[in-house]
N, C-alpha and C positions, 0 to 999 in steps of 0.2 A: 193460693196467694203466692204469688212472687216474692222473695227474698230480696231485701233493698240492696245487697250489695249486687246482684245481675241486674237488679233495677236502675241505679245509677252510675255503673261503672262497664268501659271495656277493660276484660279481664284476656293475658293472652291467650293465644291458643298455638297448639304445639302439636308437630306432625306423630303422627303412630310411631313406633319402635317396629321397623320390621327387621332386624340381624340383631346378631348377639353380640353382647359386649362384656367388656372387663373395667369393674369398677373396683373400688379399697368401701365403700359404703352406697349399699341401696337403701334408698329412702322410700316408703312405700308408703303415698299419699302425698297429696298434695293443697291441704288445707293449711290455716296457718301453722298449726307444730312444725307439719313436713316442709313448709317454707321458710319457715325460720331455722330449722335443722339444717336446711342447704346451703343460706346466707352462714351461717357460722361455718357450715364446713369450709364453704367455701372465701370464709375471711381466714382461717386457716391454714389453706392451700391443701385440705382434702380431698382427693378424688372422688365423686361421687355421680350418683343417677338417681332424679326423683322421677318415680311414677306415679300415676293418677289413673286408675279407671275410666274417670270421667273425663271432667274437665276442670282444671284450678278452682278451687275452693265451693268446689259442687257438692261435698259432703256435709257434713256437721258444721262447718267452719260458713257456709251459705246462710245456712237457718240460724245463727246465733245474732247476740246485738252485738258482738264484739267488748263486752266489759270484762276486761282482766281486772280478778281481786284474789287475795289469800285469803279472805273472809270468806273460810267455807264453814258455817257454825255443825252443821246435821254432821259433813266428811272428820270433825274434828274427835265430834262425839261417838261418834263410827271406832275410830281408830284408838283412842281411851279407853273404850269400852271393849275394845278385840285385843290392843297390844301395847296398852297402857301410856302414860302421860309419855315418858320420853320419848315414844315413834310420834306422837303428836306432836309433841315440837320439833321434832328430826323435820315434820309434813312441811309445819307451820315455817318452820327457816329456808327449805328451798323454796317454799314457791314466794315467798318475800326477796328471794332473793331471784327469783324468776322473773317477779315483776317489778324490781329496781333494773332487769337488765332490759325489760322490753321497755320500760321507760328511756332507759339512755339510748336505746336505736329510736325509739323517736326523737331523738333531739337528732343523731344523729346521721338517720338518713334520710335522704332524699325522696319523700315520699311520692312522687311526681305518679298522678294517675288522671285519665280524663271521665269527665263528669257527660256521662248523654243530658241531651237538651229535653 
């Protein structure tokens, strides 16, 4: 089964790296983590180079439905249960605060992508 986002979307495509370079951050992948690690860095004015084995979002980031939530119940009780209540809510605060920030990049970016027919 094909994954809906190669299903519906052209996604770029980017020449090989054949010489070496000098970066401040490599990013290794290019799913959504490693492309939103690059937008930040690069609203930062970070040097960086993201790579991808494949091709954009051919990994884990292909096969998903794309639903950000901090509602992890089972990773909560995981982590209670190995390193007690307060790493659980250390867990519980970044990624609420992970996904208050991927929410303000969608307000605030331009998500411009073309849909095949």
């Amino acid at each position: 089964m094909e994954s809906v986002w190669q299903d519906t979307v052209n996604l770029p495509r980017f020449p090989q790296l054949k010489k070496d370079i000098h970066t401040d951050v490599l990013i290794i992948g290019g799913g959504i983590a490693g492309i939103l690690t690059a937008y930040l860095l690069h609203q930062s004015g970070v040097r960086y180079v993201l790579v991808e084995k494949e091709k954009i979002c051919s990994g884990t980031t292909q096969n998903s439905t794309a639903k950000i939530t901090f509602q992890h119940g089972l990773n909560y009780h995981k982590i209670v249960k190995g390193y007690g209540v307060e790493k659980a809510q250390q867990y519980l605060t970044a990624n609420k605060r992970a996904f208050e920030k991927y929410a303000e990049l969608c307000r605030d970016i331009n998500c411009d992508y073309e849909i095949k027919d």
